[in-house]
N, C-alpha and C positions, 0 to 999 in steps of 0.2 A: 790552459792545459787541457788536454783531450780526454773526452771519459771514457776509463778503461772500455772494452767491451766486454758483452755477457759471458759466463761461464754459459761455453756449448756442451752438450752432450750428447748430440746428430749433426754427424760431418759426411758431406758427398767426396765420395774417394777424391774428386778432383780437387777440391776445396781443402781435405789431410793432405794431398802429398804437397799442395802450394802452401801450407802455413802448417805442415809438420812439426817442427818446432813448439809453435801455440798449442797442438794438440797434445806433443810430450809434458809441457807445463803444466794443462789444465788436467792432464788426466792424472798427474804428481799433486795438486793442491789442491782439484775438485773432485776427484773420482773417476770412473769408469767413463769413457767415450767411444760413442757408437761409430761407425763407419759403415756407410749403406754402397751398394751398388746396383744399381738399376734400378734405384730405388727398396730393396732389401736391404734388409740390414747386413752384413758380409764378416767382419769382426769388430771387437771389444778393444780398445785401447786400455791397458789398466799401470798401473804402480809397480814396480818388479816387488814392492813389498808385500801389497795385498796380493798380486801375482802367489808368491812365495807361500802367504796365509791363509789364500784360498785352494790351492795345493795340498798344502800339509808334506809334511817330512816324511818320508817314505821309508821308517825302520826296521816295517814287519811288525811291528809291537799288535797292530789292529789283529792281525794273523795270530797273534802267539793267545790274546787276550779270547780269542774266538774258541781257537782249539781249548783254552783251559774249560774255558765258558761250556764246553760240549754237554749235553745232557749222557752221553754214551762217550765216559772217558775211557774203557776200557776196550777198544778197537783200536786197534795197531795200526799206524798208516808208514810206520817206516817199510821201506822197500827190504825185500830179502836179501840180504848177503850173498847169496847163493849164486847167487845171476846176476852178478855184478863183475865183468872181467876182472881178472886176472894174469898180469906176465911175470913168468919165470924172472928171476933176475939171479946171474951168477955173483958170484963177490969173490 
């Protein structure tokens, strides 16, 4: 039986798009893999999970948390009514 080989972590572009595959695996069961190009590094291969968790959910909560947080809660940042169109509408 043949011994598996190493978890990689620096793949030359040529070398991810010929064993793609092995790179989707290893970067699902070992983490994050490198891809260089011309010898730079060029992108990160990762987990759509850790993808997801190093993201973070985007609900606005950071934003609302910030504003409450304000040292100077009494400054009004809603826009003026006033100069906000308006159409007639008949009925």
């Amino acid at each position: 039986m043949a011994a598996e080989p190493l978890a990689r972590a620096s793949w030359r572009l040529q070398d991810a798009k010929a064993r793609f595959s092995e790179l989707v695996r290893l970067a699902h069961s070992d983490g994050p893999q490198h891809v260089t190009l011309h010898g730079k590094e060029a992108v990160v291969v990762v987990d759509a999970d850790e993808f997801r968790r190093m993201k973070g959910e985007r609900t606005g909560q950071l934003l609302v948390d910030a504003l409450r947080a304000s040292p100077h809660p009494d400054i009004k940042i809603e826009p003026p009514r006033s100069l906000m169109p308006v159409r007639a509408v008949k009925l």
